[in-house]
C-alpha positions as CSV (number, residue, x, y, z in Angstrom):
1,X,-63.2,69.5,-77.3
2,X,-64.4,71.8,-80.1
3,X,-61.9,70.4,-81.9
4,X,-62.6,66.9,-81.8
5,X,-65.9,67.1,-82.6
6,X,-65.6,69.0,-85.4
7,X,-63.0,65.8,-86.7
8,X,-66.0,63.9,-85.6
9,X,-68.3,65.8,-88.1
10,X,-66.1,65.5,-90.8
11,X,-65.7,61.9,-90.2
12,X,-61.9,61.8,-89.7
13,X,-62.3,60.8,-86.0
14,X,-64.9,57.6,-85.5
15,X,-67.4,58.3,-83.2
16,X,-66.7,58.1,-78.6
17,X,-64.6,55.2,-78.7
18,X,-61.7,57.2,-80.7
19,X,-62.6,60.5,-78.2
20,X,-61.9,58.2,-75.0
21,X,-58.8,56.8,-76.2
22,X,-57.2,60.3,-76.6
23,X,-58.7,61.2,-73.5
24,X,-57.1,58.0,-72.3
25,X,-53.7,58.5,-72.9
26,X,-53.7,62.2,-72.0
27,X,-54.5,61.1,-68.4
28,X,-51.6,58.3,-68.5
29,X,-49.4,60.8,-69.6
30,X,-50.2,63.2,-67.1
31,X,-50.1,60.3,-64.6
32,X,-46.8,59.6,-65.9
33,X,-45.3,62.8,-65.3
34,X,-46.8,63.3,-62.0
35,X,-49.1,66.1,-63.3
36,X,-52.1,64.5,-61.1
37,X,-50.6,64.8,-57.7
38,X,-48.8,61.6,-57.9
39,X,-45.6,61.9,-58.3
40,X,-43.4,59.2,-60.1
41,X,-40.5,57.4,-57.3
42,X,-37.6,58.0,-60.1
43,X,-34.7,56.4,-59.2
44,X,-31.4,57.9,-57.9
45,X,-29.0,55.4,-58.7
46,X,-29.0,54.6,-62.4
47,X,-25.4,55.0,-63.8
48,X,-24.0,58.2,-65.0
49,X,-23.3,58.8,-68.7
50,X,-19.9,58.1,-68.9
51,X,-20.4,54.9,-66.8
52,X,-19.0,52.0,-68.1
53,X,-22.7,49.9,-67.5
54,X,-24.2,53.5,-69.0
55,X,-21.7,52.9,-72.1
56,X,-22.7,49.3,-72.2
57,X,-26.3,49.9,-72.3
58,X,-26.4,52.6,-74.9
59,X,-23.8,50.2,-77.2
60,X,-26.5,47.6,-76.9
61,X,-29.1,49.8,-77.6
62,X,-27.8,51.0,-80.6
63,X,-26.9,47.6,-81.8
64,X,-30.5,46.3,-81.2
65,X,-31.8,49.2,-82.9
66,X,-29.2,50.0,-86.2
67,X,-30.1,49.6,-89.9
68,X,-26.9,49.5,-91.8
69,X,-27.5,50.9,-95.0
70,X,-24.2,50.6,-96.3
71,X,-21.0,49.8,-94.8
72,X,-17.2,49.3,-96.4
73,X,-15.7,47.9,-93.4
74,X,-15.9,50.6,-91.4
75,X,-18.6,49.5,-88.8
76,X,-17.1,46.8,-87.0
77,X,-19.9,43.9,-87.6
78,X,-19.5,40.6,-85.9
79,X,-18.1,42.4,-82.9
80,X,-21.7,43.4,-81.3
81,X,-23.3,45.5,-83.6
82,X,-26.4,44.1,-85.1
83,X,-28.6,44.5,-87.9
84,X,-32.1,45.9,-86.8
85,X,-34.7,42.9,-88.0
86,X,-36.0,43.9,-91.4
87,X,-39.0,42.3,-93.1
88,X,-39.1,41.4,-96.7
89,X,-38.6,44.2,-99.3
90,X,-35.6,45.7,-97.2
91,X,-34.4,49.1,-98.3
92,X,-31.8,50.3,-100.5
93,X,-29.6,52.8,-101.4
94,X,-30.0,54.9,-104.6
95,X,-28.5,57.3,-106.3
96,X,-31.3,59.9,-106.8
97,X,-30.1,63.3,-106.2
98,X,-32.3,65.3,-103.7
99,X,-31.4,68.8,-102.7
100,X,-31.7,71.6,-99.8
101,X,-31.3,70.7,-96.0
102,X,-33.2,67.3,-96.4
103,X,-30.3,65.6,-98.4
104,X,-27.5,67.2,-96.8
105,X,-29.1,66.4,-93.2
106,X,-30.1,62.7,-94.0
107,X,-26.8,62.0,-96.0
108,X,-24.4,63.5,-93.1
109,X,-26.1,61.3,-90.9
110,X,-25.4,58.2,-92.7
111,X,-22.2,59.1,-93.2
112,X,-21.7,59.2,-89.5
113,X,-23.3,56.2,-89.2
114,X,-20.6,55.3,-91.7
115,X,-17.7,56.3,-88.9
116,X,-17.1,59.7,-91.4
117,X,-17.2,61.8,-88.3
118,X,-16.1,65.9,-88.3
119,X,-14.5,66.8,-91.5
120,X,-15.2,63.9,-93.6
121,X,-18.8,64.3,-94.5
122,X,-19.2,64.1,-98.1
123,X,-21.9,65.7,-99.9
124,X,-23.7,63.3,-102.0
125,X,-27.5,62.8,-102.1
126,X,-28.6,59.4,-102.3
127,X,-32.4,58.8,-101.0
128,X,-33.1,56.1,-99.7
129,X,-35.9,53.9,-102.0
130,X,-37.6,50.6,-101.1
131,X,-35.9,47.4,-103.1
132,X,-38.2,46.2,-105.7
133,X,-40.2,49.8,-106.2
134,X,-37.2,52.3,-108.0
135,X,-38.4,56.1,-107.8
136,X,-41.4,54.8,-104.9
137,X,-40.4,56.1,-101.0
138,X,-40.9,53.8,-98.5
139,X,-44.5,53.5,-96.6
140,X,-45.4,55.8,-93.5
141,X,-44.9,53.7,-91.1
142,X,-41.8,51.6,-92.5
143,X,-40.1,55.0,-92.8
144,X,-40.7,56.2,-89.1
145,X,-39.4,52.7,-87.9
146,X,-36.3,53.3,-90.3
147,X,-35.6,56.8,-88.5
148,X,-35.8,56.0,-85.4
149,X,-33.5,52.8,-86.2
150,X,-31.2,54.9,-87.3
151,X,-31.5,58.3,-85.0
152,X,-31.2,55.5,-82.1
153,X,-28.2,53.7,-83.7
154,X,-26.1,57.6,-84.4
155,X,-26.7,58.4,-80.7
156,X,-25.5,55.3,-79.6
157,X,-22.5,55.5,-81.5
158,X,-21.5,58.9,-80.6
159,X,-22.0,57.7,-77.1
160,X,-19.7,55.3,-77.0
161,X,-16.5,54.8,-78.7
162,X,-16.1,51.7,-80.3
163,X,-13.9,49.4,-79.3
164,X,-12.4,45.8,-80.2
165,X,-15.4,43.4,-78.6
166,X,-14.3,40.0,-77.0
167,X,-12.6,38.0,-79.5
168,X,-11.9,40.4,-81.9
169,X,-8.4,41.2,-83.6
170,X,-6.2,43.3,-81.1
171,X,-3.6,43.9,-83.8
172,X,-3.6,45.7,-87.0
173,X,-0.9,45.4,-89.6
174,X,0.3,47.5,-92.1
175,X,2.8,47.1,-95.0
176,X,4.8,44.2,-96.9
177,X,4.3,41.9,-99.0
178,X,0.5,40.8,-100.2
179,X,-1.2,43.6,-98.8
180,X,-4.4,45.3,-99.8
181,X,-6.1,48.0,-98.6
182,X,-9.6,45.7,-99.1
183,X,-8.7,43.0,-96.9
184,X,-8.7,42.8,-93.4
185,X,-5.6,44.2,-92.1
186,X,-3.9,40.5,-90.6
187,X,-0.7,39.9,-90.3
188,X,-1.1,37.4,-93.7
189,X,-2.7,40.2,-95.8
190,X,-1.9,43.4,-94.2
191,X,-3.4,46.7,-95.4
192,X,-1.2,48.7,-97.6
193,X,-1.4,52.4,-96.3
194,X,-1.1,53.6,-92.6
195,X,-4.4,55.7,-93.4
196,X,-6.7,52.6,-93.9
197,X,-6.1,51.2,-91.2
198,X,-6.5,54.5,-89.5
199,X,-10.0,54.3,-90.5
200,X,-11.1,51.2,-89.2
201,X,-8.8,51.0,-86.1
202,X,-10.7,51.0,-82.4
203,X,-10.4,51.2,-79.1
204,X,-7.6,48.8,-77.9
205,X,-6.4,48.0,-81.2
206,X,-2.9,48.7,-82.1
207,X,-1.6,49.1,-85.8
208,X,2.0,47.8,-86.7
209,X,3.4,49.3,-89.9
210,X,6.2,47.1,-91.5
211,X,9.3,49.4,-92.4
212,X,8.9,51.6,-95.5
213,X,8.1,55.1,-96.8
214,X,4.9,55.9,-96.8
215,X,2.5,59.3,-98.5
216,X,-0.6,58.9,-96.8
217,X,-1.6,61.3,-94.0
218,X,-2.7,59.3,-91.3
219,X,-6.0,60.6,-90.1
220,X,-7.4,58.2,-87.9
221,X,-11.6,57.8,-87.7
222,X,-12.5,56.3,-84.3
223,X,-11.4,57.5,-80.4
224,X,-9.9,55.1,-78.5
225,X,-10.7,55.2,-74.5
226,X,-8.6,55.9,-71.2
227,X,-6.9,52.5,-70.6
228,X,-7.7,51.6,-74.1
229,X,-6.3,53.6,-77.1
230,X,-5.7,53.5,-80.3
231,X,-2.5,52.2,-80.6
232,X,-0.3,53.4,-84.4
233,X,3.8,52.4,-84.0
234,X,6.4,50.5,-86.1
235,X,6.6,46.8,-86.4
236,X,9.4,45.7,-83.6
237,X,12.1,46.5,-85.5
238,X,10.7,48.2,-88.3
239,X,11.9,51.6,-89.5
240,X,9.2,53.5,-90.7
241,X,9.3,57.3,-92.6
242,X,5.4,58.9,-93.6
243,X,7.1,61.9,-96.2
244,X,5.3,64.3,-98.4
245,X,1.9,64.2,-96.8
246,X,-0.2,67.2,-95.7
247,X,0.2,66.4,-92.4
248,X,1.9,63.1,-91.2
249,X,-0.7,62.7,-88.9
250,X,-4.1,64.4,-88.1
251,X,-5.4,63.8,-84.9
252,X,-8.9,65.6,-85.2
253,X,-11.9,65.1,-82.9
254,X,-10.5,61.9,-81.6
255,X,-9.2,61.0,-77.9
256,X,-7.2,58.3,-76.3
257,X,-4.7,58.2,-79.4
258,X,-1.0,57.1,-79.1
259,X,1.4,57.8,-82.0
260,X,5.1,56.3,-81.1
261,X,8.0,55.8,-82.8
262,X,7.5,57.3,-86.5
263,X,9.6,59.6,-88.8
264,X,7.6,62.2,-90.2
265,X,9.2,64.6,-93.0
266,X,8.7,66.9,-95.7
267,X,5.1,67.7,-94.9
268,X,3.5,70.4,-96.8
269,X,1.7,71.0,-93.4
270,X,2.5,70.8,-89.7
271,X,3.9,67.4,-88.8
272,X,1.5,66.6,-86.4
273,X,-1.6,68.1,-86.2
274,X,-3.7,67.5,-83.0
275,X,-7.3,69.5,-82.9
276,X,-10.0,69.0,-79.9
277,X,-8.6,65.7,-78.5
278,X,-7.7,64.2,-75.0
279,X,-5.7,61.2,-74.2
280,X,-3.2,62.4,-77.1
281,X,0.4,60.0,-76.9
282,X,2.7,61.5,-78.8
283,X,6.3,59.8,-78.0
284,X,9.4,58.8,-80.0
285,X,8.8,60.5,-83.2
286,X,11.4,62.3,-85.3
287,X,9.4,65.4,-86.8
288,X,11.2,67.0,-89.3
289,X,11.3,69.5,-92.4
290,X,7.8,70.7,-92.3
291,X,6.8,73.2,-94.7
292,X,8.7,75.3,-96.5
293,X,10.9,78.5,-95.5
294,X,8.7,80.6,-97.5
295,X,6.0,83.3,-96.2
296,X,2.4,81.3,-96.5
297,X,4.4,78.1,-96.5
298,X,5.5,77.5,-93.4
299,X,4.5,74.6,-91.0
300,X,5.0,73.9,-87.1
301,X,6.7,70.1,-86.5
302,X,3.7,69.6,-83.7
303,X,0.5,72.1,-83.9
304,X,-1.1,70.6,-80.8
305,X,-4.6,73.1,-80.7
306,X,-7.2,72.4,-78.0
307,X,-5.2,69.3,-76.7
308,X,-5.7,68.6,-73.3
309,X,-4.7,65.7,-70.5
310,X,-2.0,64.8,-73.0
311,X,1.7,63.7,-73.2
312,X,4.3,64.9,-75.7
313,X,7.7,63.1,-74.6
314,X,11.2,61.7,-76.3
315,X,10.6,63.3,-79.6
316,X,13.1,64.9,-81.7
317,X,11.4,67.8,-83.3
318,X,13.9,69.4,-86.1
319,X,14.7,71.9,-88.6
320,X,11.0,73.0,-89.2
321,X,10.1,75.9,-90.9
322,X,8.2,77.3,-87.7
323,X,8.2,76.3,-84.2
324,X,8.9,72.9,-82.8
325,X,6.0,72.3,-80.7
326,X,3.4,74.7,-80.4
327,X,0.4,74.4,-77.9
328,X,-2.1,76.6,-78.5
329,X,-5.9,77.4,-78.4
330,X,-6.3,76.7,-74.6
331,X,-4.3,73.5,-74.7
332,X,-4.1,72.3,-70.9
333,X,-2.9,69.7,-68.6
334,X,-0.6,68.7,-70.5
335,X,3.2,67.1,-70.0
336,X,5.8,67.8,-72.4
337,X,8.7,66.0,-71.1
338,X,12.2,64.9,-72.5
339,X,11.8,66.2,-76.2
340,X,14.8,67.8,-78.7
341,X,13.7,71.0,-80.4
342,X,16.1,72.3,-82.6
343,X,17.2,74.1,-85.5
344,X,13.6,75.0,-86.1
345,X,13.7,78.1,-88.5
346,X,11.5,80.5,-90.9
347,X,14.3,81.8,-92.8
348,X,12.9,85.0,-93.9
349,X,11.7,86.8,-90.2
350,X,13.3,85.6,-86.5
351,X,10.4,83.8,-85.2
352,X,10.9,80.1,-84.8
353,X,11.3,78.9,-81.3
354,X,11.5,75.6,-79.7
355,X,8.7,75.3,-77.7
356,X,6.1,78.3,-77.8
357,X,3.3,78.2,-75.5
358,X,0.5,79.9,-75.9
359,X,-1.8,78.0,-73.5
360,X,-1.9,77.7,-70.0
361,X,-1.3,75.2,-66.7
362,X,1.1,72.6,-69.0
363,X,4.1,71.4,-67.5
364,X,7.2,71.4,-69.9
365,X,10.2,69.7,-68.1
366,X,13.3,67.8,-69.1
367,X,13.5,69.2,-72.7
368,X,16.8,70.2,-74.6
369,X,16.1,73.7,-77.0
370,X,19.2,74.8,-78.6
371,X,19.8,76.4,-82.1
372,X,16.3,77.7,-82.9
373,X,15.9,80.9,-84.7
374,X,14.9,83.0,-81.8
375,X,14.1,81.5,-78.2
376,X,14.7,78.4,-76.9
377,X,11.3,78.1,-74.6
378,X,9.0,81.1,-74.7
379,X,5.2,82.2,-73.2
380,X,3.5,84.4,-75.0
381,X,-0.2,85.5,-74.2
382,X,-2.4,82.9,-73.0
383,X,0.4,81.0,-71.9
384,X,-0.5,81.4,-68.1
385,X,0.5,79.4,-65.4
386,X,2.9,77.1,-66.8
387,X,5.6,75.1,-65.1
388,X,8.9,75.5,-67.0
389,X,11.3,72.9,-65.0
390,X,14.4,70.8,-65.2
391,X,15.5,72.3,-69.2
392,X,18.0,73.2,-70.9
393,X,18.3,75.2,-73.5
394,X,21.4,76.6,-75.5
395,X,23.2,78.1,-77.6
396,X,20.0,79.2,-79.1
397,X,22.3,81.6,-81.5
398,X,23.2,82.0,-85.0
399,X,24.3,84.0,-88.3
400,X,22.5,84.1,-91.6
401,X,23.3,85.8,-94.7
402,X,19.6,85.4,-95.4
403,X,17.8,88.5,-95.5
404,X,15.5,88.6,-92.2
405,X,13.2,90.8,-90.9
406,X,13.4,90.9,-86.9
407,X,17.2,90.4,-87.0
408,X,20.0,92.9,-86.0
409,X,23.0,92.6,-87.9
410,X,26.6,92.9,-86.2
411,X,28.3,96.0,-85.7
412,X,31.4,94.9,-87.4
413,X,32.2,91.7,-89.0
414,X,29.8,90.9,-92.2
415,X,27.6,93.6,-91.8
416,X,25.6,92.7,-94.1
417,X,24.1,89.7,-92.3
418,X,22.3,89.5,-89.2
419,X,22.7,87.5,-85.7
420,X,19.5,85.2,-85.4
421,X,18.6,83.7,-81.7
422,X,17.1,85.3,-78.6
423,X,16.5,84.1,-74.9
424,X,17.0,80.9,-73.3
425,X,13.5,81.2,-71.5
426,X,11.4,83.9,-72.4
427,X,8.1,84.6,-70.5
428,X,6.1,88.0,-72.2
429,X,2.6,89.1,-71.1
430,X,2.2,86.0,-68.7
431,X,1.4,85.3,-65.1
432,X,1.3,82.5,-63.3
433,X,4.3,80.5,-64.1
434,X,7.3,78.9,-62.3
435,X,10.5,78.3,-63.9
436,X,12.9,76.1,-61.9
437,X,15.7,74.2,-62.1
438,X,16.7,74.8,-65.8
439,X,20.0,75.6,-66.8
440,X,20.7,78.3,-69.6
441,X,23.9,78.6,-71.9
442,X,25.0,81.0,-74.4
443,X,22.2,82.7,-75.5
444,X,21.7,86.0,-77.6
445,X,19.5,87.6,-75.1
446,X,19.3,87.6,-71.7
447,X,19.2,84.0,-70.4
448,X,15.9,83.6,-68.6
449,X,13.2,86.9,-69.6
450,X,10.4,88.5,-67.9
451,X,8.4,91.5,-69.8
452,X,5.5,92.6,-70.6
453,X,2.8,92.6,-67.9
454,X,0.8,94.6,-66.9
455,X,1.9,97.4,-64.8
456,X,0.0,97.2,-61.8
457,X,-0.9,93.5,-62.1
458,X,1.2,91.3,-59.7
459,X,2.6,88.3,-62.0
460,X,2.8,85.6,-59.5
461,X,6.1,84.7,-61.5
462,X,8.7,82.4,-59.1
463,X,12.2,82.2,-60.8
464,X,14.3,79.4,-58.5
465,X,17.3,76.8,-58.9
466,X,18.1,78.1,-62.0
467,X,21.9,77.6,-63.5
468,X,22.8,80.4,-66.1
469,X,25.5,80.9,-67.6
470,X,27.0,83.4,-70.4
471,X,23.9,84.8,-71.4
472,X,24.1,87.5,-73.9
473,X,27.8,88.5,-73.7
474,X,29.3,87.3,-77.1
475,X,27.6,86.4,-80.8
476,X,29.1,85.7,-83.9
477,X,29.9,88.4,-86.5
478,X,29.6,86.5,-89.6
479,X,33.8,86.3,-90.1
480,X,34.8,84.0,-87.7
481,X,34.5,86.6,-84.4
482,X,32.7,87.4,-81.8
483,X,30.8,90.5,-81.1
484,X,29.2,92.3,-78.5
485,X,25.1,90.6,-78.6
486,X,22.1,92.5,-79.7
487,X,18.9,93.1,-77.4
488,X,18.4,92.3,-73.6
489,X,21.1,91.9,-71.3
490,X,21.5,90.0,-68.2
491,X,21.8,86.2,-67.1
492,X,18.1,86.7,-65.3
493,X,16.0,90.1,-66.7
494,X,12.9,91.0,-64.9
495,X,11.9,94.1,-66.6
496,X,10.1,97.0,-65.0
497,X,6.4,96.0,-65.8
498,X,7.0,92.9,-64.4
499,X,8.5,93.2,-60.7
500,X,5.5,93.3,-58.6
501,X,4.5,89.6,-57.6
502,X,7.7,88.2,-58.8
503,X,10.1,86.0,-56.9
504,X,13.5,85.3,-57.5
505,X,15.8,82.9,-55.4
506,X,18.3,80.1,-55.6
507,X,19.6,80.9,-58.7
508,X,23.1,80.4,-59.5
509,X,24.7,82.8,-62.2
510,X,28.1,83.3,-63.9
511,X,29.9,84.5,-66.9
512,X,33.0,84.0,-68.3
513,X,34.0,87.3,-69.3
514,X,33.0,91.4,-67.8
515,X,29.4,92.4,-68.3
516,X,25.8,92.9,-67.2
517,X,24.5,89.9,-64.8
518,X,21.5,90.5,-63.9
519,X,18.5,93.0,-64.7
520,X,16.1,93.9,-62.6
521,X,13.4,96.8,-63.5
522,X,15.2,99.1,-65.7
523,X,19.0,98.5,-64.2
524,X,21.8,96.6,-65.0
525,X,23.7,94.8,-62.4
526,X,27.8,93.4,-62.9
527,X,27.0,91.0,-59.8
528,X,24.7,89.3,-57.8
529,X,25.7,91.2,-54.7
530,X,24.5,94.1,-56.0
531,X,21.3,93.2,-57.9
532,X,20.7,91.6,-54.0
533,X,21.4,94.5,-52.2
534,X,19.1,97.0,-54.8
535,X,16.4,94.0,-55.3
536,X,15.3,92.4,-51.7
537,X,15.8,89.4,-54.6
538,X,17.8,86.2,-54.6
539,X,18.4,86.0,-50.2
540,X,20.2,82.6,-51.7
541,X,21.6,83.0,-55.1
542,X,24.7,82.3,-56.0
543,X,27.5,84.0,-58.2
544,X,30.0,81.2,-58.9
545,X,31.2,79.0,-62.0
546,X,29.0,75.7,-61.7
547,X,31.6,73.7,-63.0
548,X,29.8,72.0,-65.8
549,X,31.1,69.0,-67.5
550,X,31.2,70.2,-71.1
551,X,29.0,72.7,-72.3
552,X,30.1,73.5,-75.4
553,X,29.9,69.8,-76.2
554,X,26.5,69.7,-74.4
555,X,27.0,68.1,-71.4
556,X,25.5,70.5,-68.9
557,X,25.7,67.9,-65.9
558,X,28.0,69.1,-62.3
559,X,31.3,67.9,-61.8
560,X,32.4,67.3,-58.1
561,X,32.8,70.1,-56.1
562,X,29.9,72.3,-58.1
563,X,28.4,74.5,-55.8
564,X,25.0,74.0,-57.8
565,X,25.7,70.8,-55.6
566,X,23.0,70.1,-52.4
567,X,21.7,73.7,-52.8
568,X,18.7,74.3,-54.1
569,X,15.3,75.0,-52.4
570,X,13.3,71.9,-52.9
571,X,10.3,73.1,-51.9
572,X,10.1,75.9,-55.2
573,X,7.1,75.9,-57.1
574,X,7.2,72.6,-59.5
575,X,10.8,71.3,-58.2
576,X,11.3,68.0,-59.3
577,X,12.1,64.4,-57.5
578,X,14.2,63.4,-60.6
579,X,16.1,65.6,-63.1
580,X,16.0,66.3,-66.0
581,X,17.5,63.0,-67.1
582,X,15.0,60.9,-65.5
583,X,17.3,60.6,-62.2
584,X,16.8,60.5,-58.3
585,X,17.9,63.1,-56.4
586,X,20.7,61.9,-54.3
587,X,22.5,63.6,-51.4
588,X,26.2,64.1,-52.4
589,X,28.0,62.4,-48.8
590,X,31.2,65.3,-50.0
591,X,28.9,68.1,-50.0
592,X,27.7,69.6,-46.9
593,X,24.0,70.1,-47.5
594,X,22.5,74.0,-47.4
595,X,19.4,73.4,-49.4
596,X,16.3,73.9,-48.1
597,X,12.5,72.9,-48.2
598,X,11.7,68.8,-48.1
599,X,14.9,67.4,-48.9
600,X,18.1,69.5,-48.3
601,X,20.0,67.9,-51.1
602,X,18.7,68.3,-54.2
603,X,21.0,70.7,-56.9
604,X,20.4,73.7,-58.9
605,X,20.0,73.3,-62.4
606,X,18.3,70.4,-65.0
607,X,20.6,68.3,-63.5
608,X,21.5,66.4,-60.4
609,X,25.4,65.4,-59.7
610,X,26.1,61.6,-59.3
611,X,29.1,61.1,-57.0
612,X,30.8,57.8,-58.0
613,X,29.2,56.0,-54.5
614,X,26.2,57.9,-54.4
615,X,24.3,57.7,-50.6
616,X,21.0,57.5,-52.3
617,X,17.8,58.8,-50.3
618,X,14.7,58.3,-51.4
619,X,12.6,61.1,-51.6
């Protein structure tokens, strides 16, 4: 009170009535909140935020309350976002430069207004002045209305992704003939680059690009939303290469994104690039010569970092100068299904492989790895609890005259080169993981690798319906021969960190010619007998020829009378119902069944045998 009257004195405060107003609206405040033992009835019902009617409601609210200050066809008006009502003498934008935190803060926020978003802010200074009155700020009041229009209108359209309103466009095209990257993106005046229509593109709208070549990285502005994404493929028809961009597409701070059916080459970056997202589609691309084969040049086909609830499926993923796909950065939840990796290469150090996860709790299944530089499918640290089921991968094996670190040369033969490749599966440092049902071919290493745990740590590791074959027994010497492989041995290696916690069972395992079968701990076993009787291990495994149809051509499925054939334990850790081709498991009526677990029938290996009158049973 000492205070106010001392504002009375000095006449800033007008006498009692201005005392009892304050008074006043301390008391409703404090009614408000409950502070004078009456406590406000709030409701318990009002929709959550991620509510559809919550989403609704904050879209409106930010459309009732939004200024647009300045807008290039980015914000969507005319499908429900409003102009907040402005008297006469309206404000403008102009170019005054300010400087310090002020300018940067008020400009970024515009230029989210604007649909920038993360990594597009751009660091110009433009005040805002009132029209008619150059170098004079708005009044007091006019700019606090103005702020709140527009601090209302940002959080609204953070909130809430946009999305194509009723009546809007549902299609976006891109390419031909009379196109323009300022007109509207219809199918009569199409916009010429992938990447404009990127930016404008919302929820539920799909682009269409018309066959071409095109440079643009395609970096697309908005999210789309579960049931409704962003939608960017070819034209039906259409044939469509992005080449010589940084990326061919960035997917950064966005969700609900599908990418389908696009050739993506010669990037000076990864291929596709995927940062902080959820939703992500990635399907049907061809990814190919990213980067260059040069140390500090080098580029992944997919660098998929933070990704999560995503699906990576039917891409072919070649000839890279770094990994095919690589998950990383606690990437999770995630399905990569039915994709090619191969011939993915850094030329100058034996690292590439064709999958490398180094996330946890995705499952990869049904992919073909063959021909990469070192492993087909590997785990390294932070790649926990993945399931690895229903691959193959092969011959992943080669010879280079180029000089790489990492890479043993022959011991006779061209000497002078070195023997590139390394396991089929290889799991290092992990725990967690279950890898079933893939079969392995003809790789350097041993076939399927476990190192590197922890001693003392229990890996939780289960190892189950596995076909592999001629793992590690003969590499090429650079003159036309064969000689005896570098590293690992084995068909199956479980090394002697690794044993505790680790299950191994219904594998079946062969080679063609003498040598070491399986590993287990520090020894080397010539058959499964013996790594049984020394092991407790693989109660069920099997030491026969799987009869597969052609593997040096790449056909890894069973001929009749396979004894990978109505086998397996159904019931391991992440077996599938279908295999790795996308079919049912069917019960062979030639094949006595000795599987075990839910359904006796199903076979060892990626793939399940299709007698020519198949007794299908549904699962």
């Amino acid at each position: 009170m000492k205070r106010f009257k001392v504002l009375i004195n000095a006449g800033i405060v007008k006498g009692e009535r201005a005392v009892d107003e304050h008074v006043r609206r301390l008391l409703r405040l404090a009614d408000r909140v409950g502070a004078l033992d009456a406590p406000r009835a709030w409701s318990h019902d009002v929709p959550t935020p991620t509510d559809e009617a919550r989403r609704e409601q904050l879209l409106r609210i930010a459309a009732s309350g939004m200024t647009v200050l300045r807008n290039g066809d980015t914000v969507p008006l005319g499908r429900g976002i409003a102009r907040c009502p402005m008297s006469s003498g309206g404000y403008t934008i102009r170019r005054r430069p300010l400087s310090g935190a002020r300018a940067r803060t008020g400009w970024s926020l515009l230029r989210t207004l604007e649909g920038q978003g993360a990594g597009r802010e751009r660091h110009e200074d433009p005040p805002m002045t009132r029209s008619g009155a150059f170098g004079q700020g708005p009044s007091p009041r006019r700019s606090a209305g103005l702020a709140a229009c527009v601090a209302v209108a940002a959080l609204g359209l953070a909130s809430v992704p946009l999305g194509a309103a009723g009546g809007a466009v549902t299609t976006l095209y891109v390419g031909g003939s009379g196109c323009s990257d300022t007109g509207s993106g219809t199918a009569t005046v199409p916009f010429c680059t992938i990447a404009k229509a990127a930016k404008v593109a919302v929820a539920g709208q799909t682009v269409l690009v018309a066959s071409g070549t095109y440079t643009d990285e395609v970096f697309p502005w908005h999210s789309g939303i579960s049931g409704s994404p962003i939608v960017f493929r070819p034209a039906t028809g259409a044939s469509v290469t992005i080449s010589g961009a940084k990326h061919g597409f960035t997917i950064s701070n966005q969700s609900w994104i599908t990418v389908s059916g696009f050739t993506i080459q010669a990037s000076t970056s990864n291929g596709i690039y995927v940062f902080n997202a959820t939703g992500v589609t990635l399907s049907g691309n061809t990814v190919r010569t990213s980067g260059q084969r040069v140390s500090g040049a080098t580029a992944y086909g997919m660098y998929l970092n933070s990704m999560t609830g995503s699906v990576v499926s039917g891409n072919l993923v070649t000839d890279n100068s770094a990994s095919g796909i690589f998950l990383t950065n606690g990437s999770t939840g995630n399905q990569v299904t039915g994709n090619e990796s191969s011939w993915n290469a850094y030329g100058y150090v034996r690292n590439a492989v064709g999958i490398d996860l180094r996330a946890p709790g995705n499952v990869i299944s049904g992919n073909r790895v063959h021909d990469n530089e070192d492993s087909g499918i590997q785990s390294y640290p932070g790649g926990d609890s993945n399931t690895i089921v229903g691959n193959v991968s092969y011959h992943n094996m080669g010879f280079t005259t180029a000089a790489l670190s990492n890479c043993s040369p022959p011991p006779t033969g061209n000497t002078g080169g070195c023997i590139t490749g390394d396991h089929g599966i290889d799991d290092f440092g992990v725990t967690g993981s279950s890898v079933v049902g893939n079969t392995v071919y003809d790789n350097v290493s041993s076939g399927i690798n476990l190192e590197g745990v922890a001693s003392g740590t229990s890996t939780g590791f289960t190892i189950a319906n596995n076909v592999a074959v001629d793992n590690a027994i003969g590499c090429p010497d650079g003159v036309g021969g064969t000689v005896k492989c570098p590293r690992t041995r084995g068909n199956i290696r479980v090394d002697s960190t690794s044993q505790l916690g680790t299950n191994v069972d219904s594998d079946l395992v062969s080679l063609s010619t003498a040598g070491t079968m399986m590993v287990w701990g520090s020894t080397s076993y010539t058959s499964m007998a013996a790594f049984r009787t020394a092991s407790g291990e693989e109660l069920r495994g099997l030491q026969a020829d799987p009869r597969l149809a052609n593997p040096a051509g790449g056909d890894f499925t069973l001929r009749a009378g396979s004894p990978a054939v109505d086998s397996a334990d159904s019931g391991a850790p992440g077996e599938l119902t279908t295999d790795a081709g996308g079919r049912p498991r069917v019960d062979d009526p030639a094949t006595v069944n000795t599987g075990i677990g839910p359904r006796a029938f199903d076979d060892r290996g990626a793939f399940e045998y299709q007698p020519p009158t198949p007794s299908q049973v549904t699962p």
